[in-house]
C-alpha positions as CSV (number, residue, x, y, z in Angstrom):
1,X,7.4,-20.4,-4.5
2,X,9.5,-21.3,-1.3
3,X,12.0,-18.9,-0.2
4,X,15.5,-19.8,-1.5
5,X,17.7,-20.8,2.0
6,X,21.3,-20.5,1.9
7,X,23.4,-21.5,5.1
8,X,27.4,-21.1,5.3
9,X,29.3,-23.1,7.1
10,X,29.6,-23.5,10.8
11,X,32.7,-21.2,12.2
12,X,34.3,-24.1,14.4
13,X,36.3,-26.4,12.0
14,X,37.7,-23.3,10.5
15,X,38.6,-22.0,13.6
16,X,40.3,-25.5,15.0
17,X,42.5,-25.3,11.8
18,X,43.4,-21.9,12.4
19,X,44.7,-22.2,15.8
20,X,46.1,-26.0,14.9
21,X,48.1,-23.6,12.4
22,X,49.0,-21.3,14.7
23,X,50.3,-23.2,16.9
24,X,52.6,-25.4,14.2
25,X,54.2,-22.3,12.8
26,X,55.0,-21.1,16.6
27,X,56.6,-25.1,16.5
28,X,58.4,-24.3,13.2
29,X,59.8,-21.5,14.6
30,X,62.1,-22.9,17.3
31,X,63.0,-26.1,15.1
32,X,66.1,-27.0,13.1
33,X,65.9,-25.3,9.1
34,X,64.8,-28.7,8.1
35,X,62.3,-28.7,10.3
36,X,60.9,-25.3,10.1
37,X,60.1,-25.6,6.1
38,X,58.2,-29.2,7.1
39,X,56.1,-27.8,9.6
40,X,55.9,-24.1,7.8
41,X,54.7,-26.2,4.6
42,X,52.0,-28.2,7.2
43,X,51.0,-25.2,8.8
44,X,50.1,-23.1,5.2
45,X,48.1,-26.2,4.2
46,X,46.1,-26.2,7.1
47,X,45.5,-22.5,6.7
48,X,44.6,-23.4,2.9
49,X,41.9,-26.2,4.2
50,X,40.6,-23.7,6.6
51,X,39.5,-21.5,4.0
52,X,38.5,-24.2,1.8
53,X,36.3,-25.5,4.9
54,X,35.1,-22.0,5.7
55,X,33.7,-21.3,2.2
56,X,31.0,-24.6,2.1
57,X,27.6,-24.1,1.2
58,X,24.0,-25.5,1.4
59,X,21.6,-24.2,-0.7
60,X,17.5,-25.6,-0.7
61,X,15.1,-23.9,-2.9
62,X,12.3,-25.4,-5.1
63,X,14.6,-27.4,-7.7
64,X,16.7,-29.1,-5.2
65,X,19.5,-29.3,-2.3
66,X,22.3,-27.9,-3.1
67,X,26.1,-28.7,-1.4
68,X,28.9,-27.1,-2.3
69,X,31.7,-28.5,-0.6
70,X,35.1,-27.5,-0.1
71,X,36.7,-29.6,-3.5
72,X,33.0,-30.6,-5.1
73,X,29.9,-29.8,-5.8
74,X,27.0,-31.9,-5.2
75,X,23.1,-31.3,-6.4
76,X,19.9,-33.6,-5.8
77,X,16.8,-32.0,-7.5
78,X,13.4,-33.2,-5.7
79,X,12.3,-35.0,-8.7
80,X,15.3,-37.4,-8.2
81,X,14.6,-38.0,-4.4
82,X,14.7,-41.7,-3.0
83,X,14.4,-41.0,0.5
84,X,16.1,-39.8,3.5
85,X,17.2,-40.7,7.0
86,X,17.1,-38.7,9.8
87,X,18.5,-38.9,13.7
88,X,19.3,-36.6,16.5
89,X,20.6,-36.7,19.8
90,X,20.6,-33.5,22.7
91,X,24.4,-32.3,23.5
92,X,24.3,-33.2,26.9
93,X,23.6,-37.0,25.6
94,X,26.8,-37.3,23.3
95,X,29.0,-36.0,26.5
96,X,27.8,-38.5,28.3
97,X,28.6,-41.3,26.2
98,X,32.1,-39.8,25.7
99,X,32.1,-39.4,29.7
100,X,30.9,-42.9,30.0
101,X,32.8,-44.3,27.9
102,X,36.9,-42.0,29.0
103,X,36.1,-41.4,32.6
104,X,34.1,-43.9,34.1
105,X,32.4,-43.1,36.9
106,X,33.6,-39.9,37.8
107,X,32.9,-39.0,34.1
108,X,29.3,-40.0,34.7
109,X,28.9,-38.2,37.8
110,X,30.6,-34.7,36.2
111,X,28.4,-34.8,33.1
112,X,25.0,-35.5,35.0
113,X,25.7,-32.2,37.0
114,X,26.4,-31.0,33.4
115,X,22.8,-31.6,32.3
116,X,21.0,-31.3,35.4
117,X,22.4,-27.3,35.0
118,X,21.6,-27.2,31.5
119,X,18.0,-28.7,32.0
120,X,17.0,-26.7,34.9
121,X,18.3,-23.5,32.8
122,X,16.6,-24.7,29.4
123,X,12.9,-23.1,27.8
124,X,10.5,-26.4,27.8
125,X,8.9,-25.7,25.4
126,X,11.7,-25.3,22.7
127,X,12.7,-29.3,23.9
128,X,12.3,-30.8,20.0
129,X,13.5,-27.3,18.6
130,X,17.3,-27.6,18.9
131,X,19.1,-28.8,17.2
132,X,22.2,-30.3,19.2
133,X,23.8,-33.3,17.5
134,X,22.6,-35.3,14.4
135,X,22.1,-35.6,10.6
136,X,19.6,-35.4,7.9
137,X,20.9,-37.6,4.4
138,X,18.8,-37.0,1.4
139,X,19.5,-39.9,-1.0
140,X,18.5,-39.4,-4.9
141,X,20.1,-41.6,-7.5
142,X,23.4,-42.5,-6.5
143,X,23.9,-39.7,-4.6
144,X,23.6,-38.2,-0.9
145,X,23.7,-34.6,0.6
146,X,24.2,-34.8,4.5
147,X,22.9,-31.2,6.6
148,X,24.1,-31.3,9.9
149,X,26.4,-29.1,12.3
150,X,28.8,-28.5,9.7
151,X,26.4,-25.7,8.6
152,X,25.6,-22.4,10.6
153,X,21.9,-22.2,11.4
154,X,21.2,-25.6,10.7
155,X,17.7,-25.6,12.5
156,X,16.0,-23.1,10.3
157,X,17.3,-25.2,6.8
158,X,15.7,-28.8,8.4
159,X,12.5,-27.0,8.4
160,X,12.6,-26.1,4.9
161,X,14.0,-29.3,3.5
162,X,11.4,-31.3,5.7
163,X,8.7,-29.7,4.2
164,X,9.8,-30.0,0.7
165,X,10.8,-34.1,1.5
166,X,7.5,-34.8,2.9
167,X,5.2,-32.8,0.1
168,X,6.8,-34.9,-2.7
169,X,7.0,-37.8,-0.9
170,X,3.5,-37.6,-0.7
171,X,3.1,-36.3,-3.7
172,X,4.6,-39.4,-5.3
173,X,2.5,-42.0,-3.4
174,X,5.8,-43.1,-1.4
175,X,5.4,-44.5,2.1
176,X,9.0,-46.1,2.4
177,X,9.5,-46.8,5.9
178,X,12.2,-49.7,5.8
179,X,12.1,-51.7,7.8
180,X,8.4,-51.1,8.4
181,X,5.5,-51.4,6.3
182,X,2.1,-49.7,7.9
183,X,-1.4,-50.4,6.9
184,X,-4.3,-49.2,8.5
185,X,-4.8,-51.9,10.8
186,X,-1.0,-53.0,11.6
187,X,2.6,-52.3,11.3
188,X,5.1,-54.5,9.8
189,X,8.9,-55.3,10.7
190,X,10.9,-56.6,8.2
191,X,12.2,-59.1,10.9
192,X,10.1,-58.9,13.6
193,X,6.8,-60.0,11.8
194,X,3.5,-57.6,12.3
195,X,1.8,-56.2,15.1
196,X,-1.3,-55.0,15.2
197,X,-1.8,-51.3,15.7
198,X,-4.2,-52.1,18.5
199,X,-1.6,-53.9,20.1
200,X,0.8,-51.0,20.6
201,X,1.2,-49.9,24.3
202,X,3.9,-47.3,23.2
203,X,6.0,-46.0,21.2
204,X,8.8,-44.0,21.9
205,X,11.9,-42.3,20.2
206,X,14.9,-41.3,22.7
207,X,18.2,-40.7,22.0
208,X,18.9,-42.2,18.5
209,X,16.5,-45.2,18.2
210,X,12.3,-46.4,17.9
211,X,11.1,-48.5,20.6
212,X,8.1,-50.0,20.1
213,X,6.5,-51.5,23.1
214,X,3.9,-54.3,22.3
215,X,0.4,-54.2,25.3
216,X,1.2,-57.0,28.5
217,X,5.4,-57.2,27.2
218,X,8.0,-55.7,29.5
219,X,10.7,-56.2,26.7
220,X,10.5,-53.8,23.1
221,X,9.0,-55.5,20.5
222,X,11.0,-53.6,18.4
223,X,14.0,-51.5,18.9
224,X,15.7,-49.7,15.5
225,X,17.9,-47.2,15.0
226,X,16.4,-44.0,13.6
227,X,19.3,-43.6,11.0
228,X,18.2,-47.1,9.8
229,X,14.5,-46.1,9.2
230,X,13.8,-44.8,5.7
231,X,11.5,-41.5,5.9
232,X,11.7,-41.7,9.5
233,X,10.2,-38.1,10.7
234,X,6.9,-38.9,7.8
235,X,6.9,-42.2,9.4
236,X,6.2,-40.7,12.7
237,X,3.9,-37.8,11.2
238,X,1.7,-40.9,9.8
239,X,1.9,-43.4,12.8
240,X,0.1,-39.9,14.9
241,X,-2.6,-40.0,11.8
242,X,-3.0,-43.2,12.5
243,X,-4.1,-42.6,16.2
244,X,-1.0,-44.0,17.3
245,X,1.2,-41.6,20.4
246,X,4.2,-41.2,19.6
247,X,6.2,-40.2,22.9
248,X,9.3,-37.9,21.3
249,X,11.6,-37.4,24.2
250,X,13.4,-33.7,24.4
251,X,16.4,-33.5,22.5
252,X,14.8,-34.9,19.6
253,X,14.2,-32.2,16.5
254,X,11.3,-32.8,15.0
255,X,9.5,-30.2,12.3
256,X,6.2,-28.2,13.4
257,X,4.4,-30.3,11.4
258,X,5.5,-33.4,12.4
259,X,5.1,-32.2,16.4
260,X,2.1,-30.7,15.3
261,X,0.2,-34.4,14.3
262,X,1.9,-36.0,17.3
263,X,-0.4,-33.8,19.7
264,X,-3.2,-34.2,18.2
265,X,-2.6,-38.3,18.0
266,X,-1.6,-37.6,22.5
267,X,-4.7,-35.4,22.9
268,X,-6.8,-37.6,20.8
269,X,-5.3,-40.5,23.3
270,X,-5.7,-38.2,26.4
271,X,-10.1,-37.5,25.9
272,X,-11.1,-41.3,25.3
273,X,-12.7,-42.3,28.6
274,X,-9.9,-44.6,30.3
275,X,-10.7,-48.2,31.0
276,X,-12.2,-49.0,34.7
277,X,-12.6,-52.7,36.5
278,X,-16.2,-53.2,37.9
279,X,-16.8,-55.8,40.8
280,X,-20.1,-56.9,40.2
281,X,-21.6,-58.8,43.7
């Protein structure tokens, strides 16, 4: 029996409210009567949803996932799953499309020094441990249960539900990958057609999407979203049992078991005897 995991939730939306609070009851107390019982009323409502906010829930055992949210209460038991999606993204990646995107090029510039900081100062070997930015939605019957950073801890509770997704998803005989489809000697897009799995240069998962590089093409044969992929961290797992690499670039969390097949699929790549051109005279 798996230990029961419990997580509360993550300290800064509370917090945000609380000083949003604050600082409307210091406003309601230098405003007209009228005033002051508007913003008073405002302020005690955002104190209210603070506590509300403060007392979520996630709870995984071996029965189910568990959200108790600030008005509801949702459940998914395991023998209800459908499937799941699954994306991440490192910190330093989301600032710089908020840089890009507010202060042009001086925002690029500030936020590269930003990550060139945090990389140099960062453990290397923790790259697809954290857990920066993203979401894991388990989808059962009509209903959906999202963990992300809304949650203290979060890392340690992706583990757990990973391993139970992935043991009765197997269990069950359920390789739903939309939109692939993989067979033992190719991998099918539900637009793109199929490629043969001898035919894969690379494939690589950066940021928040799959590329797929097909051998002799400079463009991606393929380029989809992770959110978009059903199953996508099995989907991985099994494109490493199939002998395929699978290049996950840091900032990406992926479970130990997951990274786990992914080096053995590189090493397995790394001993076969690489390809040499003889001149014969």
């Amino acid at each position: 029996m798996a230990e029961q995991i419990e997580l509360k939730a993550s300290k800064g939306a509370t917090v945000g409210l609380v000083i949003l609070a604050l600082m409307v009851g210091l406003l309601a107390a230098v405003l007209p009567m009228t005033a002051t019982v508007i913003f008073g009323a405002l302020a005690l409502l955002m104190v209210f949803l603070a506590v509300k906010l403060g007392q979520r829930r996630l709870v995984i055992d071996d029965q189910g996932v568990t959200a108790k949210g600030a008005f509801s209460t949702t459940t998914i038991p395991w023998n209800e799953l459908d499937h799941y999606t699954f994306w991440s993204m490192d910190q330093r990646a989301v600032y710089a499309a908020g840089g890009a995107a507010q202060a042009g090029l001086a925002g690029i510039i500030i936020i590269a020094i930003i990550g060139a900081v945090a990389s140099a100062s960062r453990n290397r070997g923790a790259d697809n441990r954290r857990f920066s930015a993203g979401r894991l939605t388990i989808v059962g019957q009509g209903r959906s249960i999202a963990i992300d950073a809304r949650y203290a801890r979060v890392a340690g509770a992706l583990d757990a539900a990973f391993d139970h997704l992935h043991s009765r998803l197997r269990a069950a005989g359920r390789r739903d990958y939309s939109p692939f489809m993989l067979s033992n000697l190719e991998l099918h897009h539900a637009t793109k057609g199929s490629l043969g799995l001898a035919e894969i240069e690379k494939i690589t998962v950066a940021g928040t999407a799959m590329v797929i590089k097909k051998r002799g093409k400079r463009l991606a044969w393929a380029r989809v979203p992770m959110k978009k992929i059903r199953n996508g961290m099995l989907f991985v797992q099994e494109l490493g049992e199939h002998g395929l690499v699978v290049d996950t670039k840091s900032g990406l969390f992926v479970p130990p078991t997951v990274m786990d097949q992914v080096r053995v699929a590189a090493s397995r790549q790394a001993a076969m005897p690489a390809a040499r051109v003889v001149n014969r005279d």
